[in-house]
C-alpha positions as CSV (number, residue, x, y, z in Angstrom):
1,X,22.1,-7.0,7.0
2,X,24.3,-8.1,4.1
3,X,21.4,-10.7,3.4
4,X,19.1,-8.8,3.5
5,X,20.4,-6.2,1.0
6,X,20.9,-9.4,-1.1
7,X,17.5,-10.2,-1.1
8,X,16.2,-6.8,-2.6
9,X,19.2,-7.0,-5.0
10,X,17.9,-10.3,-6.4
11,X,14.6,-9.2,-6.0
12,X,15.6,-6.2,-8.2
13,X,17.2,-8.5,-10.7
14,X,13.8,-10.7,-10.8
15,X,14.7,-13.5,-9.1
16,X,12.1,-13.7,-6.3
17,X,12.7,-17.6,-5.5
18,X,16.8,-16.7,-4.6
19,X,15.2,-13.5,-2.9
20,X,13.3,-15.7,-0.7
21,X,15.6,-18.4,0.4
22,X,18.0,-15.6,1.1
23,X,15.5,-13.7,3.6
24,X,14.7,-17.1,4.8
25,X,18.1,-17.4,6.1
26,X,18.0,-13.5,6.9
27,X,14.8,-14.0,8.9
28,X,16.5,-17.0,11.4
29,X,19.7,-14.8,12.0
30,X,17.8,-11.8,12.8
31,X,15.3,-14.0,15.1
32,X,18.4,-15.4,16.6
33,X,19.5,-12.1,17.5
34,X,16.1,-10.5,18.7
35,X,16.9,-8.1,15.7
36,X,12.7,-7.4,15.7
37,X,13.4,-4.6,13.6
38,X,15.3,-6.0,10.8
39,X,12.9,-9.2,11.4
40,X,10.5,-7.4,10.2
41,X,11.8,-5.6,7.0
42,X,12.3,-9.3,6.3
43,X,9.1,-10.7,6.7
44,X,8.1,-7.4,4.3
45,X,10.6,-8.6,1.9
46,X,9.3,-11.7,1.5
47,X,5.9,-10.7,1.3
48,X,7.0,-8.2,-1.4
49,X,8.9,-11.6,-3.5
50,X,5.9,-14.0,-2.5
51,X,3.3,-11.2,-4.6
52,X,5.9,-10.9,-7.5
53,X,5.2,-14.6,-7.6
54,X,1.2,-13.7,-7.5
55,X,1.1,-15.8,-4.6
56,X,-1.5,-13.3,-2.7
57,X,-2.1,-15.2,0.3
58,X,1.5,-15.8,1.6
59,X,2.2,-12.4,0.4
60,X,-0.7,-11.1,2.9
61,X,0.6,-13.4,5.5
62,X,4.2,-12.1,5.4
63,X,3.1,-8.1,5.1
64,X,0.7,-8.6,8.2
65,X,3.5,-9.8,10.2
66,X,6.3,-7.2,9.1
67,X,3.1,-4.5,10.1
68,X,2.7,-6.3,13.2
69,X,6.6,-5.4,13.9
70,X,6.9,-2.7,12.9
71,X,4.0,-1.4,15.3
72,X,5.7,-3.1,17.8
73,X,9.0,-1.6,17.6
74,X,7.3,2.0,17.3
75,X,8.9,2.6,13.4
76,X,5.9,4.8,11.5
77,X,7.7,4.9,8.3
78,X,7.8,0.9,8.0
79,X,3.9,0.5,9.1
80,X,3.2,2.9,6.6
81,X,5.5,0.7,4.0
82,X,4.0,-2.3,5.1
83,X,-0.1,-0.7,5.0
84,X,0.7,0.2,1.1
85,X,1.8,-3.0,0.4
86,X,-1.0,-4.8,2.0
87,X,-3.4,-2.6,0.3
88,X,-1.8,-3.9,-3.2
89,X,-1.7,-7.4,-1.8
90,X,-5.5,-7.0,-0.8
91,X,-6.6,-5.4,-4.4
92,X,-4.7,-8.3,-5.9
93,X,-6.4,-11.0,-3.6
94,X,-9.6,-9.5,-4.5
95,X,-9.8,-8.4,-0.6
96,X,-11.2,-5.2,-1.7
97,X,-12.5,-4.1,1.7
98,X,-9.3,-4.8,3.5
99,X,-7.3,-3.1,0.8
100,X,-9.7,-0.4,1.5
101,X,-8.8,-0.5,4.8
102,X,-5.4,-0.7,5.0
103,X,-5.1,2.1,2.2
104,X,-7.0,4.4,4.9
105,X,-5.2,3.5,7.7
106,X,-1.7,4.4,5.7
107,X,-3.5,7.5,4.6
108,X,-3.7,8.4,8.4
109,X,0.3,7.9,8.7
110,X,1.0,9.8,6.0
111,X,-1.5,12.8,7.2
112,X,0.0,12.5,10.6
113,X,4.0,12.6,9.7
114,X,2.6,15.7,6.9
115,X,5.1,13.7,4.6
116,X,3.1,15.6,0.9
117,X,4.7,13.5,-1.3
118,X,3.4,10.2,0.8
119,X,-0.3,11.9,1.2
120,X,-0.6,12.2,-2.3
121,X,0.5,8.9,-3.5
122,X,-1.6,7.2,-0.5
123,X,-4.7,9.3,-1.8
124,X,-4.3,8.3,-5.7
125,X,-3.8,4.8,-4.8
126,X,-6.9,5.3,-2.3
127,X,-8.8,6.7,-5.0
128,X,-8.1,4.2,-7.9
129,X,-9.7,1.6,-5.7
130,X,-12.4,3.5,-4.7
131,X,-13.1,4.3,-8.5
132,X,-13.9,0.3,-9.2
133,X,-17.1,1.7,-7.4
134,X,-19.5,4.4,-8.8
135,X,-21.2,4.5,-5.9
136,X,-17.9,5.8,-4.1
137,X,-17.3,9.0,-6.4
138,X,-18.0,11.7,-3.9
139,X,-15.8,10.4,-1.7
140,X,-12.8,9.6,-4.4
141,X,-13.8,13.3,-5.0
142,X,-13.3,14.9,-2.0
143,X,-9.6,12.6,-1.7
144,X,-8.4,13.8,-5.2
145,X,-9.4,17.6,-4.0
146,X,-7.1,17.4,-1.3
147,X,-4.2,15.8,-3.5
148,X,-4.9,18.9,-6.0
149,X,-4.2,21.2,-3.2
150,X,-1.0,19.7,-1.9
151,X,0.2,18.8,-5.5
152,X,-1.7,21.4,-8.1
153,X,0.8,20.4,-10.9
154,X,0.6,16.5,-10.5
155,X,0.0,15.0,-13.6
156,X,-2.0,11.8,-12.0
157,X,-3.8,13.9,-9.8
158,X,-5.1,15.7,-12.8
159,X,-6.0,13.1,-15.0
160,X,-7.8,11.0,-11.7
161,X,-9.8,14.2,-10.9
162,X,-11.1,14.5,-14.7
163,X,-11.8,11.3,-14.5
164,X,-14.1,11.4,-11.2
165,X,-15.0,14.6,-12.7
166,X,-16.6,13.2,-15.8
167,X,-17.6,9.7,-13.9
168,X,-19.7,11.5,-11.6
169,X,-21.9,13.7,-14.9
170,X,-22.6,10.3,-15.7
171,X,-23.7,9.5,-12.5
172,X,-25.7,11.8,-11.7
173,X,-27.8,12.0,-14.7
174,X,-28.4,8.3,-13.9
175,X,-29.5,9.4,-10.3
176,X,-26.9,6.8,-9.2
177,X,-27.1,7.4,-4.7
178,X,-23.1,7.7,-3.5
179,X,-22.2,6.6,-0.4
180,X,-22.3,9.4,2.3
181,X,-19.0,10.6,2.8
């Protein structure tokens, strides 16, 4: 456990090759143990140091299996953890229909543990990738609608649903056809 708080520590500190040689050494005592839990905050560790390196595919790699454990062992707050991250690792990567994915499915989490504060983060980060897209306005619309509601005063929320706001004029008057929501 020790090593593993070391890990984030040097991760912290910018040092994401120490980070991963200590989760390295983390990762074969937990697997010695059967630890699967702590295993798998590991394995999201080290995806988390492998993308600070922008090395996207072992970053993916790692996050994948930390989600996988984390199913496993039944802990919704670490699949929801682990979904975010792969959505950044998948935007990154250029994956943009898995980040889009896996951005929804952590969406679903959040709805379903009623967390606000994790709805509305899951939503904006939702909605900046579905931005990238004129095409997916309405929907980025509808999302940013619901954020407003739970978070009226939010100051991203705002400024992402002036933005749609004023993207979708433009589109319109260019008879631009969304996607059906």
């Amino acid at each position: 456990i020790v090593l593993l708080k070391l890990g984030y520590a040097l991760l912290d500190n910018g040092k994401a090759e120490h980070a991963i040689q200590t989760w390295e050494q983390a990762l074969q005592l937990f697997r010695d143990q059967s630890k699967r839990a702590y295993e798998g905050q590991v394995l999201g560790g080290l995806g988390t140091a492998y993308g600070e390196l922008d090395q996207w595919s072992e970053a993916i790699s790692y996050t994948t299996s930390a989600l996988h454990i984390a199913r496993e062992v039944g802990n919704k707050e670490e699949e929801a953890l682990q979904l975010s991250r792969l959505g950044y690792a998948s935007v990154q990567a250029e994956q943009l229909g898995q980040a889009v994915t896996r951005y929804r499915q952590a969406l679903h989490l959040a709805y379903e543990d009623g967390n606000r504060e994790t709805i509305v983060s899951s939503i904006i980060e939702l909605v900046r990738l579905l931005m990238r897209s004129t095409r997916h306005l309405s929907i980025a619309q509808l999302l940013i609608e619901d954020a407003a509601q739970l978070e009226p005063t939010d100051r991203e929320v705002k400024s992402l649903k002036d933005r749609i706001t004023s993207e979708m004029l433009i589109e319109d008057a260019n008879a631009v056809q969304q996607k059906t929501v």
